[in-house]
N, C-alpha and C positions, 0 to 999 in steps of 0.2 A: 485676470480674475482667478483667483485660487480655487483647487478644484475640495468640492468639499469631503470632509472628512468621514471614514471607508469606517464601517463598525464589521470586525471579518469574526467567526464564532470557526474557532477551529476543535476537530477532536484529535485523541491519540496523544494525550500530557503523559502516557503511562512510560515514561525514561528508563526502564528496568535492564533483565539481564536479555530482555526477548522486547523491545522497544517500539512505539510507536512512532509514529512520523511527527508528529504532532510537534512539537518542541522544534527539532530541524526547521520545521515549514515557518514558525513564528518566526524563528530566528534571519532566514532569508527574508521573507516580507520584512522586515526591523531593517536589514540591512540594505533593503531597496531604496529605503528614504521615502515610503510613503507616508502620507499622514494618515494614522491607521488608530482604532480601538480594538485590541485584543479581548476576543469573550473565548474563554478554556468552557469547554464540554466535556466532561469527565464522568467516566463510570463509574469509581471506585473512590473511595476518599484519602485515596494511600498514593495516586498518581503524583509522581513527585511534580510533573512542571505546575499544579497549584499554586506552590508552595515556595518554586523556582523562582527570586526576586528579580522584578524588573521585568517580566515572561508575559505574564495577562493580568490586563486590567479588572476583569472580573471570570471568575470558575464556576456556573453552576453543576449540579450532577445531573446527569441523567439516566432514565429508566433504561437497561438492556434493550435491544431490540426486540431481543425474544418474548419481552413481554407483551406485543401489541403494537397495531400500528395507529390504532388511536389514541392509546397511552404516552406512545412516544408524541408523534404530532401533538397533543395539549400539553406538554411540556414542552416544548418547540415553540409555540404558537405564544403559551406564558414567557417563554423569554424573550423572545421578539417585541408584544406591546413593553416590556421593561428598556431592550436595550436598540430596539430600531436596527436590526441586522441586516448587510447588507449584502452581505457573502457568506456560503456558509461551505467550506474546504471539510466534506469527514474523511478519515483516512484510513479506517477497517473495512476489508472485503467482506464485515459481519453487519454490516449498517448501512453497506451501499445500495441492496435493496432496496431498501424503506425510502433512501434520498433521491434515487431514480425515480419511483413509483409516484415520490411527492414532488419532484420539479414542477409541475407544470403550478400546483398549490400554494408553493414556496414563492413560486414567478408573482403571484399573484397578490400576496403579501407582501410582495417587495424585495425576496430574500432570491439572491443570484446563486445561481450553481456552476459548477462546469462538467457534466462526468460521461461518461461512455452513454450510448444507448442501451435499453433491454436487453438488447438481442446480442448487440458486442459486449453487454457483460456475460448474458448466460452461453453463446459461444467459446468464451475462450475459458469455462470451468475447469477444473483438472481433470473430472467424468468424461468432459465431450473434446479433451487434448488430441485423440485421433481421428476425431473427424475434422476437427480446426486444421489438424496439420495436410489431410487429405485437400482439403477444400482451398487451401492456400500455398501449399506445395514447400509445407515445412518440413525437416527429418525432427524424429521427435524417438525417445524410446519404446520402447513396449508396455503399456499400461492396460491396465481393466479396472472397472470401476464393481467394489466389492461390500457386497450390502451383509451376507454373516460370513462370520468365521471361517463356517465351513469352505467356503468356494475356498480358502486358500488351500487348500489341499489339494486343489485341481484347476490350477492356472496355465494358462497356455505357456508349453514348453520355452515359450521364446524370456519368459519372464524366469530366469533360475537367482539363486542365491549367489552374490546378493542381492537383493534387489530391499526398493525403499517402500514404507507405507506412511501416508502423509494424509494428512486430515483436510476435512471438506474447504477448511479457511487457512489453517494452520497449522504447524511441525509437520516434521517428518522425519523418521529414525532407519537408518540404513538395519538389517536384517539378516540373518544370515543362519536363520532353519526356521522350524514352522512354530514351534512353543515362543519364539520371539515374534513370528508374527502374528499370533493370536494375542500375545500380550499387549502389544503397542494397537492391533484392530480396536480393542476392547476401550484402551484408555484412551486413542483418539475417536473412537466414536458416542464415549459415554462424555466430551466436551464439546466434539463440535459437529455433531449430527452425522449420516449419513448420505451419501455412501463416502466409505472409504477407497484412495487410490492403492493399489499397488503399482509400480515403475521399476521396472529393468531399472540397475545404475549403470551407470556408464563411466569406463575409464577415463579420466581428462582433467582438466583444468575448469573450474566455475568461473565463468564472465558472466557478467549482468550490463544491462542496458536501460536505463531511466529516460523516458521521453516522452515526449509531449503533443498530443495530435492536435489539427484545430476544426475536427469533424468533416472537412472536406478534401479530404486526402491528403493533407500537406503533413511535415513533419516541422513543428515550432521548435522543438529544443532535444538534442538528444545525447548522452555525454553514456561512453564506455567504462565499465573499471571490471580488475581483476578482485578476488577478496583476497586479501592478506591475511588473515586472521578469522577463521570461523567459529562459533563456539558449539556447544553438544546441541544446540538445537538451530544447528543451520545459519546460525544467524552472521552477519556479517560486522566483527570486530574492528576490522580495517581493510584499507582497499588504496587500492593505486590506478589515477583515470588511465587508460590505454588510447595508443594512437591503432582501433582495430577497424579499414576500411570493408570486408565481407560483415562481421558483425552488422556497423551501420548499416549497411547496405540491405541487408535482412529485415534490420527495423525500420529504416524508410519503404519498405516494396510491403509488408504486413499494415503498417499506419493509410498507405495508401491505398492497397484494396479492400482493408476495411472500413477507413473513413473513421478512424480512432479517433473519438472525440474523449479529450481531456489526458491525465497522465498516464503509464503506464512502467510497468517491470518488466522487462525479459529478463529468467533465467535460462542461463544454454550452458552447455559444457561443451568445450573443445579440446578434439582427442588430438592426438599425439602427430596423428596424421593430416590434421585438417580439416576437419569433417565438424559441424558445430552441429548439436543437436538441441533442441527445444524443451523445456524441462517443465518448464510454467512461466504463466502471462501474470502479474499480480495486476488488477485492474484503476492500477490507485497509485499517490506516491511511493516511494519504498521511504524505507526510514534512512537510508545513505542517502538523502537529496542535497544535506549540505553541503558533500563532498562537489555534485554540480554547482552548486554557486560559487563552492569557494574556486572550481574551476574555470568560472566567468559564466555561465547559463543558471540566472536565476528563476530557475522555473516556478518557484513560491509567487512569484510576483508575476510572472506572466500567466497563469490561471486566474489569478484576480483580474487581470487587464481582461483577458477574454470573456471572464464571468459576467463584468459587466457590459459587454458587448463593443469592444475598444479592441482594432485591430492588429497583430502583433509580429512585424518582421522576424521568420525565421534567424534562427542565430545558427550559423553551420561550424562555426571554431568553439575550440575550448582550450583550456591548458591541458597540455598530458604530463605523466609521471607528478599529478601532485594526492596527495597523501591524505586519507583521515584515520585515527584511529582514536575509539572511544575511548571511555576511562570512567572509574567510580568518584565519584565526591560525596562527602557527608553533608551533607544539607540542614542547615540549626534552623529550626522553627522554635515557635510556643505552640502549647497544648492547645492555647484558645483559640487556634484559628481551625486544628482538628477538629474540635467541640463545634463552633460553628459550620463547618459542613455537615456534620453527624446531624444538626440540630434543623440545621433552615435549611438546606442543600446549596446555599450559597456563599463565596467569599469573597 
């Protein structure tokens, strides 16, 4: 008997120069061989994977978060009686609230989730990074969580120049005297709320870790890379997987004392001497996930199998030294299909 066919509404179509996961995560499910209905959830009308052919079968938009949590839900709740949803994958740590808060809601309509708890998503903020690292016996840099300007004038000595200032959800711009960090507090806190971090930097090398908990301490998927290529806003242009067993070993002992349900990012930096420090938890796919599939761990597909409550054999290999690195293409649309987002919010 054929299993029946999965309607998955993913977000994060925005492919730009600071990119969402969204697009990757399609492409792995695509590439799993499910039989699957792609629904795109899109902020903007500019997000290029709408537009992306062959990507989603239908894109509607939707309202900010920040507008409301019954706003968004009746928009949720209107695409659902339209497209019968049956997973719903978001992939901003600015929307994961709302899909937390609404799981039990969504269960209830039909629509499956897989994501952290409450408490493992508001623990591992970048505000509360030294008491997560306390509480679990992580080395982590020196950070304060900084509501105005002023306090940057009077940061505990262990924080000196350089150090980074990074927004409640996103960026972050390394720094290197105080008219720089009043500048970057300013513009990351007039985008993405308070408080703002400030973080020692640390000498080293950036490794990151993509993995996958399955809520009761196990570790479902977990694949190492270095970045190859960073761009001005951190972001990861290319990367090559590493064969790094203390890494791993870091993210299976955190997945299992905190009972990490769903995907997760570790950034760390490792110095020179060996020493790996903790930088941020992103609580969500990262947008290098396809570099894991293409490595053999497709974790796109194994949160669908979990979502729908279908149990999923740990995968502990991958390929190492294999390679992604993005790139621009021009994209040829018609105008009409612009105008009809602009018009109906759907295409």
């Amino acid at each position: 008997m054929n299993e029946k066919k999965l309607t998955i509404a993913i977000t994060g179509l925005n492919n730009i120069d600071s990119p969402g996961p969204g697009v990757p995560v399609i492409r792995g499910i695509k590439d799993s061989g499910m039989d699957v209905r792609i629904i795109g959830l899109a902020y903007e009308n500019l997000e290029p994977g709408i537009y992306m052919p062959g990507l989603v079968d239908k894109t509607y938009l939707m309202p900010f978060p920040s507008t409301g949590r019954e706003t968004y839900l009746e928009r949720l709740t209107y695409i659902h009686e339209k497209e019968d949803i049956d997973i719903i994958i978001p992939n901003f740590d600015s929307e994961l609230f709302l899909f937390i808060k609404f799981s039990d809601t969504l269960l209830k309509m039909g629509i499956h989730t897989f994501l952290p708890t409450l408490e493992q998503f508001e623990e591992r903020h970048k505000d509360n990074l030294p008491e997560f690292a306390k509480k679990y016996n992580v080395t982590v840099p020196k950070s304060k969580a900084v509501l105005t300007s002023n306090e940057l004038a009077d940061l505990p000595k262990e924080i000196a120049y350089p150090y980074y200032i990074k927004g409640k959800f996103y960026e972050a711009y390394k720094v290197d005297n105080y008219n720089q960090a009043v500048f970057y507090f300013n513009k990351l806190s007039s985008k993405w709320g308070l408080p703002v971090v400030a973080q020692q930097a640390i000498q080293g090398t950036e490794v990151n870790v993509i993995a996958l908990g399955d809520g009761e301490g196990n570790t479902v998927a977990a694949v190492a890379m270095r970045k190859q290529y960073i761009t001005d806003k951190g972001k990861a242009w290319g990367g090559i997987t590493l064969n790094d067993e203390v890494l791993l070993e870091v993210t299976h002992r955190i997945i299992k004392e905190t009972k990490w349900r769903g995907a997760m990012e570790l950034e760390m930096i490792k110095t020179e001497d060996g020493e790996y420090h903790l930088i941020e938890i992103n609580p969500r796919i990262p947008a290098w996930v396809y570099l894991a599939v293409g490595a053999g761990q497709n974790i796109p597909e194994m949160i669908c199998q979990l979502a729908m409550g279908k149990k999923v054999k740990p995968v502990n290999n991958y390929e190492y030294g294999k390679m992604f690195i993005r790139y621009s293409w021009d994209l040829i649309g018609d105008i009409a299909d612009f105008e009809k987002i602009i018009m109906s919010g759907e295409l």
